[in-house]
C-alpha positions as CSV (number, residue, x, y, z in Angstrom):
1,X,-19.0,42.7,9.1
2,X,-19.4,40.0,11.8
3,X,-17.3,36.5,10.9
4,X,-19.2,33.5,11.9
5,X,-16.0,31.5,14.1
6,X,-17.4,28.3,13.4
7,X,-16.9,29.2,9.3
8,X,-13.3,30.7,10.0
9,X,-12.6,27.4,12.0
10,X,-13.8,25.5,9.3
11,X,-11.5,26.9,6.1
12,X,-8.5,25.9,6.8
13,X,-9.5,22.6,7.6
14,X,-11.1,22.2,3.9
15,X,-7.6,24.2,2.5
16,X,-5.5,21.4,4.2
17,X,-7.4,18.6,2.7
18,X,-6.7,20.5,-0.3
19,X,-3.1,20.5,-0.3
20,X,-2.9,17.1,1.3
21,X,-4.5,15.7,-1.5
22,X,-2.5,17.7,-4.0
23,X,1.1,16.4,-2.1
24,X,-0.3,13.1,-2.4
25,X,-1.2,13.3,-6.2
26,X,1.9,15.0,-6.8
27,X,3.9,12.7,-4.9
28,X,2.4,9.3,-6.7
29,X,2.9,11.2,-9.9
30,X,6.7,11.6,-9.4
31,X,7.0,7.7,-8.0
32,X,5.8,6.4,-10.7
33,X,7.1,8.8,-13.2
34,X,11.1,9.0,-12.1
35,X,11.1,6.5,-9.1
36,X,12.1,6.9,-5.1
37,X,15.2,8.8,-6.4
38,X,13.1,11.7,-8.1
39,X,10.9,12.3,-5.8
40,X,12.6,15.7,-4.6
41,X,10.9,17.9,-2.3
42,X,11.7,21.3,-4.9
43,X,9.6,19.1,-7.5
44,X,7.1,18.3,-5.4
45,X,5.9,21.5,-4.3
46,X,6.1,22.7,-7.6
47,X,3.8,20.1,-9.0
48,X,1.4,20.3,-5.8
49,X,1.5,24.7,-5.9
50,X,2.6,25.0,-2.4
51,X,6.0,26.7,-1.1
52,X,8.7,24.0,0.1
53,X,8.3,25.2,3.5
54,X,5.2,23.6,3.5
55,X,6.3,20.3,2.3
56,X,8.9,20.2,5.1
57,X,6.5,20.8,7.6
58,X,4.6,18.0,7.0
59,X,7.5,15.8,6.5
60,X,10.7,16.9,7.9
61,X,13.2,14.1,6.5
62,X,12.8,12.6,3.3
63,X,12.4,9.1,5.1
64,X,9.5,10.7,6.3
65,X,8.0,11.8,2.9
66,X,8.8,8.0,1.5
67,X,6.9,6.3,4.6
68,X,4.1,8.3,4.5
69,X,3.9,8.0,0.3
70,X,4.4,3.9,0.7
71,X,1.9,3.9,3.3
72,X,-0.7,6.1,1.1
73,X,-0.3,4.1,-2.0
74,X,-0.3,0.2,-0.1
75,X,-3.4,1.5,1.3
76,X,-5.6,3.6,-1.4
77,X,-3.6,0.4,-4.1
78,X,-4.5,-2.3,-2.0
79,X,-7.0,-1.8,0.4
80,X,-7.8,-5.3,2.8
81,X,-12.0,-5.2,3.1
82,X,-13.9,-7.4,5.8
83,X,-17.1,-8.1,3.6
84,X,-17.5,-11.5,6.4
85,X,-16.1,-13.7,3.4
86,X,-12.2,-14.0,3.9
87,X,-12.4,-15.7,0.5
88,X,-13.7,-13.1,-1.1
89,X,-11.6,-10.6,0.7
90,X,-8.8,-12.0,-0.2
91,X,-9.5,-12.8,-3.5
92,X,-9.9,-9.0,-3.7
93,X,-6.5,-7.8,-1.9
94,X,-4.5,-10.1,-4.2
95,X,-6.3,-8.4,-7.5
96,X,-5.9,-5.3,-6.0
97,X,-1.9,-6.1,-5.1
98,X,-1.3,-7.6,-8.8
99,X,-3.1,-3.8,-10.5
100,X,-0.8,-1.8,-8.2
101,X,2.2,-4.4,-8.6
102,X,1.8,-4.0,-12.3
103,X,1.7,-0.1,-12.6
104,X,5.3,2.1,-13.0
105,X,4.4,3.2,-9.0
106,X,4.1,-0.3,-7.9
107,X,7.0,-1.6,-9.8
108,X,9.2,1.4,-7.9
109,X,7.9,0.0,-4.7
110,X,8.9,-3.9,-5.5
111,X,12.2,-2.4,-6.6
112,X,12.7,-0.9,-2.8
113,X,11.8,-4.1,-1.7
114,X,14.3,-6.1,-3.1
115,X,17.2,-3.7,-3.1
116,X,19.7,-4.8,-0.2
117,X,22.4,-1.8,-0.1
118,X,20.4,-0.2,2.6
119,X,22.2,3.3,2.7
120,X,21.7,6.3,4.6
121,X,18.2,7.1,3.3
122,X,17.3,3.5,4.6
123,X,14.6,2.8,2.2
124,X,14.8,-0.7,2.4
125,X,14.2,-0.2,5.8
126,X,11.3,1.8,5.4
127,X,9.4,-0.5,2.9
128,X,10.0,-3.1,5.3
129,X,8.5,-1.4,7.9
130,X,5.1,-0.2,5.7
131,X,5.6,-4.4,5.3
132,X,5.4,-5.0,8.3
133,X,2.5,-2.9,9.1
134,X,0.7,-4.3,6.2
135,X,0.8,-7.4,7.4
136,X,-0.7,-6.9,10.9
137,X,-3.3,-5.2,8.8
138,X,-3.6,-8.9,6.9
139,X,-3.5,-10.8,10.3
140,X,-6.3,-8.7,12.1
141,X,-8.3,-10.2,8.9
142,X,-6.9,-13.2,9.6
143,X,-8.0,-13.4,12.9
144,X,-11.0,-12.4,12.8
145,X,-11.7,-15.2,9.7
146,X,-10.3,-17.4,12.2
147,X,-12.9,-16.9,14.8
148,X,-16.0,-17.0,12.3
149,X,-14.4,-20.9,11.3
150,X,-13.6,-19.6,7.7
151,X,-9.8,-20.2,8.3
152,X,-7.7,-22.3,11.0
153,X,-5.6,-20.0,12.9
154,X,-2.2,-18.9,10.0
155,X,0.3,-16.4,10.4
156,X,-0.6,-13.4,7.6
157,X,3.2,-13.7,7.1
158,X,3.4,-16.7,6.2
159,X,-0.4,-16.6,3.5
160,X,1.0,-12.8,2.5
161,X,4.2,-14.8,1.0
162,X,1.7,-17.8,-0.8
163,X,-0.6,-15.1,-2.1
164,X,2.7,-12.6,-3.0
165,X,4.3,-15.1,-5.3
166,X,2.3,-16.3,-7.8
167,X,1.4,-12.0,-8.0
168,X,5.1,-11.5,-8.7
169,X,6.0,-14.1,-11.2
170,X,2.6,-12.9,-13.0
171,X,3.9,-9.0,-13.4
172,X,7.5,-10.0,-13.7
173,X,6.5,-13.3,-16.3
174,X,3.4,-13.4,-18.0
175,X,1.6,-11.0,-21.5
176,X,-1.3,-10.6,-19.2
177,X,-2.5,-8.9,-16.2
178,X,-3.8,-10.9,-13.4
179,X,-7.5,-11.8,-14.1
180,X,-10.0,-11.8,-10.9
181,X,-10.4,-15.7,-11.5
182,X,-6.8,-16.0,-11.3
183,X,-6.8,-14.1,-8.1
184,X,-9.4,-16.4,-6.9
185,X,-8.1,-19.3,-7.7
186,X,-4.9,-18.5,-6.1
187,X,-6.7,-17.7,-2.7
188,X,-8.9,-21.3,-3.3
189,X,-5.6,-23.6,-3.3
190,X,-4.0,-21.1,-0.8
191,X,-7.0,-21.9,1.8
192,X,-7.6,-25.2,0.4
193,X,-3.9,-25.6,1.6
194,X,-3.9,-24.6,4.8
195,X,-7.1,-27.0,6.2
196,X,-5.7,-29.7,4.7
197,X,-2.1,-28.5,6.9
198,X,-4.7,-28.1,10.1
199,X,-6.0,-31.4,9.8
200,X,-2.9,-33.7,8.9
């Protein structure tokens, strides 16, 4: 029996998505179900079906594992789109960011955030860092709104921490989740907000 190569090449490509996708579904399922501190390699393989050799290959230190798990659920949670209508765009990332705040995952991540007894694991360290990253994600958006005359030039820090607070005091204060037209109307007084800073 003659293998084709090309087909042999291409199977363990399709088996690695495979597992990859079941480490991250596993992974999200412990967050959100026990929290950064239960999310235990042993577990994880077990929920995902592979050996634990294969989880530390992939991530050697558990800083690792937590990056990469941050990283996968700021960006699959709260993607930031270029439709050509920063408005609009934005309007979406802040719904999208007040869903995920609101879910047990989201609230574990938020709890990283504001812990301060950055111990040896350093996970304050690393959701500041996936932060960080997020944010030049935020100000390439930025940018480029800035260039097409939607926005004057802002630094995404600076519009990530208007648009982050009134997300926070909704998940943390109010019955309800936040609405699209709350989202919106956010962004609207955000923007609003910073012409009127550009031109004074």
């Amino acid at each position: 029996m003659t293998v084709n190569p090309a087909s042999r090449a291409r199977r363990p490509g399709g088996r690695t998505r495979q597992v990859t996708e079941r480490l991250w579904t596993a992974a999200l399922e412990i967050l959100s179900e026990k929290g950064v501190d239960g999310l235990q390699y042993e577990e994880l393989a077990s929920r995902a079906q592979v050996g634990r050799a294969t989880v530390y290959r992939r991530w050697p230190s558990r800083d690792d594992l937590l990056r990469d798990v941050l990283a996968r659920f700021a960006e699959t949670s709260v993607p930031i789109d270029d439709t050509g209508d920063v408005v609009r765009d934005l309007t979406a990332f802040l719904h999208s960011f007040g869903a995920a705040s609101a879910t047990p995952t989201g609230r574990a991540v938020l709890q990283i955030l504001l812990r301060r007894d950055d111990g040896a694991d350093g996970l304050h360290r690393t959701a500041l860092d996936l932060l960080d990253r997020r944010t030049g994600d935020l100000q390439c958006r930025l940018d480029q709104a800035a260039e097409a005359g939607q926005l004057p030039p802002v630094d995404a820090s600076f519009v990530n921490m208007m648009l982050a607070g009134p997300v926070q005091w909704f998940v943390l204060r109010r019955e309800r989740p936040l609405a699209l037209s709350d989202a919106r109307e956010i962004v609207e007084l955000v923007v609003a907000g910073l012409w009127r800073n550009r031109t004074d």
